[in-house]
Biotite code that builds the C-alpha atoms (Angstrom):
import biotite.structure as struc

atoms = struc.array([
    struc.Atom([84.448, 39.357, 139.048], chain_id="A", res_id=1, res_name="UNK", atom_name="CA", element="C"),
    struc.Atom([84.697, 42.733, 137.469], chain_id="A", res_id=2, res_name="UNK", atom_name="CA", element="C"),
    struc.Atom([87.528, 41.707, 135.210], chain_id="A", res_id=3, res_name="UNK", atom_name="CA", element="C"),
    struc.Atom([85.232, 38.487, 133.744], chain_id="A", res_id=4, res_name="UNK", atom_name="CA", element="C"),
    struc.Atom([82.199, 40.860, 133.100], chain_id="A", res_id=5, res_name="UNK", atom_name="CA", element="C"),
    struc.Atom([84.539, 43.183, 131.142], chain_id="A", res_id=6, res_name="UNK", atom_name="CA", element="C"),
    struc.Atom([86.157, 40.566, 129.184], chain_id="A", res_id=7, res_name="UNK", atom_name="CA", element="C"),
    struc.Atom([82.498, 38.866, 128.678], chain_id="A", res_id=8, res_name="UNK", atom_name="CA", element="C"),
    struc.Atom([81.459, 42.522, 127.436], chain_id="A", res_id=9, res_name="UNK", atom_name="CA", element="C"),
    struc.Atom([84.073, 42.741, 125.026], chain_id="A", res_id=10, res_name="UNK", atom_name="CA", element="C"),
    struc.Atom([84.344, 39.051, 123.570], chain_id="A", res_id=11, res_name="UNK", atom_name="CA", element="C"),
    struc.Atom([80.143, 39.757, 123.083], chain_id="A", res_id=12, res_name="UNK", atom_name="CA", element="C"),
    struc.Atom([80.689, 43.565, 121.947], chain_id="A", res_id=13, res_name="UNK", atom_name="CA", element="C"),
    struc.Atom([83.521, 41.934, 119.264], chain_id="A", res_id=14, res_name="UNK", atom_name="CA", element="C"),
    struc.Atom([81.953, 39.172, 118.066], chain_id="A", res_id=15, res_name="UNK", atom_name="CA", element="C"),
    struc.Atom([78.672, 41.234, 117.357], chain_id="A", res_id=16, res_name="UNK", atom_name="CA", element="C"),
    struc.Atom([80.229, 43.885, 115.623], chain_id="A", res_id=17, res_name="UNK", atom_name="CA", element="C"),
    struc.Atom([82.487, 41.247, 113.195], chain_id="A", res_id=18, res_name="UNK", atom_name="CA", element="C"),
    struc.Atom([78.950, 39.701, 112.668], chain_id="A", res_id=19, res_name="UNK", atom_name="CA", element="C"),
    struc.Atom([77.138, 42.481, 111.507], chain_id="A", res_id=20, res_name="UNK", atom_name="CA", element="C"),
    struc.Atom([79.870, 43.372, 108.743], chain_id="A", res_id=21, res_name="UNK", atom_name="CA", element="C"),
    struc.Atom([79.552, 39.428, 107.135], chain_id="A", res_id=22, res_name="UNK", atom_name="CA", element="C"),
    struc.Atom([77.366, 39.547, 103.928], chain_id="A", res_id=23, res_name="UNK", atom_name="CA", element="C"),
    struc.Atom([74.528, 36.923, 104.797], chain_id="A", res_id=24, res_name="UNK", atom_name="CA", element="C"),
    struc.Atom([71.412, 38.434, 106.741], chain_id="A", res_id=25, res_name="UNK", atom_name="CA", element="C"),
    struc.Atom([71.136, 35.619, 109.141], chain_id="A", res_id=26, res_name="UNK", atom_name="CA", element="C"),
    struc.Atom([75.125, 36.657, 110.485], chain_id="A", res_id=27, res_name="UNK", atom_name="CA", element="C"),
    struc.Atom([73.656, 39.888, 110.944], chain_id="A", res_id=28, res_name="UNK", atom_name="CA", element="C"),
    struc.Atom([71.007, 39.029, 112.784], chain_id="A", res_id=29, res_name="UNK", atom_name="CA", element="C"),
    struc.Atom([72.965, 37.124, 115.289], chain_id="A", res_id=30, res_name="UNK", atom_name="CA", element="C"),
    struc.Atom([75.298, 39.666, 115.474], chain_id="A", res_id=31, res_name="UNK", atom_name="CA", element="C"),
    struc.Atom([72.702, 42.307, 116.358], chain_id="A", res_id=32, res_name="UNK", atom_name="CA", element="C"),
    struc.Atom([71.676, 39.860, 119.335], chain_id="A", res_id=33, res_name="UNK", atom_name="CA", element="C"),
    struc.Atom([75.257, 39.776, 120.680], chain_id="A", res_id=34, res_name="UNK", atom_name="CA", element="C"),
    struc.Atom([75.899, 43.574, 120.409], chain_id="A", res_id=35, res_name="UNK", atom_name="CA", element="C"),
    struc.Atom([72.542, 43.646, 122.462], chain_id="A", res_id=36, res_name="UNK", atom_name="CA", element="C"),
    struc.Atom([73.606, 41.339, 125.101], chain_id="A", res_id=37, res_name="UNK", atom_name="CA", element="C"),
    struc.Atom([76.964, 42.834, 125.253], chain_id="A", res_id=38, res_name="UNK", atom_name="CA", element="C"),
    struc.Atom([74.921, 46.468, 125.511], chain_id="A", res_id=39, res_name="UNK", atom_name="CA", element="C"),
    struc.Atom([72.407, 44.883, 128.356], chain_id="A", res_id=40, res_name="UNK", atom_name="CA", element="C"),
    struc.Atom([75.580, 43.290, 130.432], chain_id="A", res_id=41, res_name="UNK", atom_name="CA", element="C"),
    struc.Atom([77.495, 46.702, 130.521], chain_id="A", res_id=42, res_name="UNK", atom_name="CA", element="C"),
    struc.Atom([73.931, 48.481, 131.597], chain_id="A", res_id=43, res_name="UNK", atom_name="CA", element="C"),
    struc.Atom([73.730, 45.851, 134.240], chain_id="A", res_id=44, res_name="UNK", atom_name="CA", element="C"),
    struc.Atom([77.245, 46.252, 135.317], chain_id="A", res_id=45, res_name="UNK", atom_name="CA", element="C"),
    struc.Atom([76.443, 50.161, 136.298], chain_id="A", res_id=46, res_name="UNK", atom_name="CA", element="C"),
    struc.Atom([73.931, 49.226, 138.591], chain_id="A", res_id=47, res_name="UNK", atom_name="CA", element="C"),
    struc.Atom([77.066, 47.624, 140.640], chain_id="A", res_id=48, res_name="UNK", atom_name="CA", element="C"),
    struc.Atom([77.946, 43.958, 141.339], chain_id="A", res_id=49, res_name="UNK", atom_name="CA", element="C"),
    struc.Atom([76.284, 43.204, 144.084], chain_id="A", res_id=50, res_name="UNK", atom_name="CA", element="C"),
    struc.Atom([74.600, 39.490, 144.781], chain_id="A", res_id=51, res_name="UNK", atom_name="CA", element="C"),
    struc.Atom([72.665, 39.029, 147.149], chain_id="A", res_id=52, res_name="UNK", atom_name="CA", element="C"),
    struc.Atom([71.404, 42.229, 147.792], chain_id="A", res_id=53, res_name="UNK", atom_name="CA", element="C"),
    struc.Atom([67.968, 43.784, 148.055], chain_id="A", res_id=54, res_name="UNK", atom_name="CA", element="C"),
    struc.Atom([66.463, 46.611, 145.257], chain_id="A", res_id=55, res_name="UNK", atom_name="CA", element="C"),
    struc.Atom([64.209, 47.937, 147.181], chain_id="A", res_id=56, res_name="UNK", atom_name="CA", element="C"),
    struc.Atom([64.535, 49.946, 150.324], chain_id="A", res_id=57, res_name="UNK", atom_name="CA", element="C"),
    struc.Atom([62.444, 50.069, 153.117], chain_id="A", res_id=58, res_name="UNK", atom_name="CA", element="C"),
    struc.Atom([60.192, 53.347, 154.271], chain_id="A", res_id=59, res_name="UNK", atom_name="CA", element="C"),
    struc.Atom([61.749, 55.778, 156.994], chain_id="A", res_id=60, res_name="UNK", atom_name="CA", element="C"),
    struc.Atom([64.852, 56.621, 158.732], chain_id="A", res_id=61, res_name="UNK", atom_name="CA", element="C"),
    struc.Atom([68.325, 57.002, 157.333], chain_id="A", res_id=62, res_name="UNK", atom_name="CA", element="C"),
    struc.Atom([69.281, 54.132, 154.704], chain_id="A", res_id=63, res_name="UNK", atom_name="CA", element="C"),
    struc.Atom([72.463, 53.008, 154.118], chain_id="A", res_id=64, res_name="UNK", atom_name="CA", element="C"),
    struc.Atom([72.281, 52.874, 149.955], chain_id="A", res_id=65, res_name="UNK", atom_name="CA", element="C"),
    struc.Atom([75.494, 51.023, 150.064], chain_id="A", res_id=66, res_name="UNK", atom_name="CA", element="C"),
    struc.Atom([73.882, 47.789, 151.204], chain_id="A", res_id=67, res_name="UNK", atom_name="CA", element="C"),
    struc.Atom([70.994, 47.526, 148.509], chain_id="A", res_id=68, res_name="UNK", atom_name="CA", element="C"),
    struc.Atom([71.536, 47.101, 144.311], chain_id="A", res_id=69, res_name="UNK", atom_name="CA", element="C"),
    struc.Atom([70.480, 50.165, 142.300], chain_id="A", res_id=70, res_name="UNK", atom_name="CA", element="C"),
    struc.Atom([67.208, 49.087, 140.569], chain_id="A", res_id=71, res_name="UNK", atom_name="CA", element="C"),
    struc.Atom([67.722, 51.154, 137.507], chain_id="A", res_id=72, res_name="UNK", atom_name="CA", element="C"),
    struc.Atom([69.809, 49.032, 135.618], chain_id="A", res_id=73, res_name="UNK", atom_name="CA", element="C"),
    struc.Atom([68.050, 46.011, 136.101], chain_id="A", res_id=74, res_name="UNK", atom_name="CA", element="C"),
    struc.Atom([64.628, 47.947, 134.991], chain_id="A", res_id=75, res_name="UNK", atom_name="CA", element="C"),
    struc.Atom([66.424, 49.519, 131.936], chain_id="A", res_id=76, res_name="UNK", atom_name="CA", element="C"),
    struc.Atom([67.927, 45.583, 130.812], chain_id="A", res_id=77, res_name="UNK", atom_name="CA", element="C"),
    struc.Atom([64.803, 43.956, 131.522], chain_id="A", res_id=78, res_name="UNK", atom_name="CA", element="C"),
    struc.Atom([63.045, 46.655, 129.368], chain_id="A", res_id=79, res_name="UNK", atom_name="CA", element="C"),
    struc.Atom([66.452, 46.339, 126.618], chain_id="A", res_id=80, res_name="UNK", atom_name="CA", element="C"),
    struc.Atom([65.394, 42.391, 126.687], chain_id="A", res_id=81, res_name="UNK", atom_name="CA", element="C"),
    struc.Atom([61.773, 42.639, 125.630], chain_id="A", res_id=82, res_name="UNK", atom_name="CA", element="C"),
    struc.Atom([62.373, 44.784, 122.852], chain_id="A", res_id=83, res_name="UNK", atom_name="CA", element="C"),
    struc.Atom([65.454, 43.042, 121.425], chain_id="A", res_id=84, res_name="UNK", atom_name="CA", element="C"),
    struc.Atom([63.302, 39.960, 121.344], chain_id="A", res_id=85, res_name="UNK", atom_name="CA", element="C"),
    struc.Atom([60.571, 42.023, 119.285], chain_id="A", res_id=86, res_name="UNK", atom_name="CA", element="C"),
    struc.Atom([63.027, 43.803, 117.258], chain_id="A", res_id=87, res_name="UNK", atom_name="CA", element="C"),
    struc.Atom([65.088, 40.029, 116.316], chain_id="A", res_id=88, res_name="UNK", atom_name="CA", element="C"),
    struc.Atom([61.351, 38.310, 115.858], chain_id="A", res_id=89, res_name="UNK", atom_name="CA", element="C"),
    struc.Atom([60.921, 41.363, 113.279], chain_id="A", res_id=90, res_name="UNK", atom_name="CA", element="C"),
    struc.Atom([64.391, 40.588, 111.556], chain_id="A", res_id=91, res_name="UNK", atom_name="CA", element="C"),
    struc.Atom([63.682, 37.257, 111.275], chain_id="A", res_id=92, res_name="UNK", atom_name="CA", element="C"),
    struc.Atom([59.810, 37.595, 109.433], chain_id="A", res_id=93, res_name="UNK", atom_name="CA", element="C"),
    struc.Atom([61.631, 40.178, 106.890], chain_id="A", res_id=94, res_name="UNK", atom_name="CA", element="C"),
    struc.Atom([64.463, 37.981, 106.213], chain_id="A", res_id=95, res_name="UNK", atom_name="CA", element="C"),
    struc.Atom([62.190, 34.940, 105.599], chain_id="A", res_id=96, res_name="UNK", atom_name="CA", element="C"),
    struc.Atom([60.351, 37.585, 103.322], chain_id="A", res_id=97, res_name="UNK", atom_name="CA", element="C"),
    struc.Atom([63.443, 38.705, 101.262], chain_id="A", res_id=98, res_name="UNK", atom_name="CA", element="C"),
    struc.Atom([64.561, 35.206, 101.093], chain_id="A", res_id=99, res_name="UNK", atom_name="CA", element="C"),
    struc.Atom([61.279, 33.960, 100.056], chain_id="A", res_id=100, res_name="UNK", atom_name="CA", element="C"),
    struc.Atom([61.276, 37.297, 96.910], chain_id="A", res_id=101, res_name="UNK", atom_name="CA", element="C"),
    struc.Atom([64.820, 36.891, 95.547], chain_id="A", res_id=102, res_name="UNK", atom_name="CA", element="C"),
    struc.Atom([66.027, 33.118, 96.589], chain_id="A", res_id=103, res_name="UNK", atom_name="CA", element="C"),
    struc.Atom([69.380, 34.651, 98.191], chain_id="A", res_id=104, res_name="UNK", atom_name="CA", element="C"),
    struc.Atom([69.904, 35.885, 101.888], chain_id="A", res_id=105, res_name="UNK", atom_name="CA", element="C"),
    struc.Atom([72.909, 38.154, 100.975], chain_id="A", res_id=106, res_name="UNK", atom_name="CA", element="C"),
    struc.Atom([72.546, 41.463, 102.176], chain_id="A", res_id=107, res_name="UNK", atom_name="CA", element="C"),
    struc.Atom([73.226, 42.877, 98.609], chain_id="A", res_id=108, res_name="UNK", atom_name="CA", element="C"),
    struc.Atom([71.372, 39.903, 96.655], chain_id="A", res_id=109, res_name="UNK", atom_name="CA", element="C"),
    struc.Atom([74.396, 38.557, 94.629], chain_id="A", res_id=110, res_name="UNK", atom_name="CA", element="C"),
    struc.Atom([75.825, 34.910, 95.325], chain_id="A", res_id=111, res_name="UNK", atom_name="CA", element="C"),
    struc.Atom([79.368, 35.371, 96.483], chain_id="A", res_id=112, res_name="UNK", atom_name="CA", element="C"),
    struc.Atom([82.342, 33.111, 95.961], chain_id="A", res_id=113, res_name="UNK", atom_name="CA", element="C"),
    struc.Atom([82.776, 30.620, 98.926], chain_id="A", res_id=114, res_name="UNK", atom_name="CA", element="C"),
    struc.Atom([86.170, 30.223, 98.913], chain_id="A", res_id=115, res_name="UNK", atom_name="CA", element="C"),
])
C-alpha cells in the first residue's frame, strides 16, 4: 500500500510540475491542481495508513494511540482542499479575464509555433 501512495505521489508531483512549465495558462492551471493533490496525498500519508480506524479517542484511562488515525492530517488536507478549490476558481476568473483583454492564453501573450 505504501509503495502505490508513493508512486501515486510522484506520478501527481511530476506531472504537475511538467504542467506548470508549458506556455498556455490553462496547462498551468491544471498543473497547479495536481501539485496540490500530490501535496494533500503526502500530508495524508503522515497521518499513517490506517483504514478502518477511529480519529477520535475516548475520555479517561490509558489509550493505546496505536489503534486510532492521527486526526491532524486529515484536518490539515481537508483545510488544503477548500482553499485549492478557491485559489483554482480564482485562476480560472483571471484567465477568462486575460483571455477575454488580449485574445491569447499564453502565459507571455505571443502565439507560438505548434509544431
Amino acid at each position: 500500500m505504501e509503495l502505490i501512495l508513493s508512486i501515486a505521489i510522484g506520478v501527481l508531483a511530476t506531472s504537475g510540475i511538467w504542467l506548470l512549465l508549458r506556455p498556455r495558462s490553462f496547462q498551468v492551471i491544471v498543473g497547479l491542481c495536481l501539485l496540490s493533490y500530490a501535496v494533500n496525498l503526502f500530508i495524508f500519508s503522515m497521518g499513517r495508513l490506517t483504514p478502518g480506524r477511529p480519529a477520535i479517542m475516548p475520555k479517561g484511562g490509558f489509550v493505546d494511540p496505536t489503534i486510532y488515525a492521527d486526526p491532524l492530517p486529515q484536518a490539515l488536507v481537508l483545510t488544503a482542499i477548500v482553499i485549492s478549490f478557491a485559489t483554482t476558481a480564482l485562476f480560472l476568473v483571471v484567465l477568462l479575464a486575460s483571455r477575454g483583454l488580449t485574445g491569447t492564453d499564453h502565459v507571455d501573450g505571443k502565439e507560438r509555433d505548434q509544431s
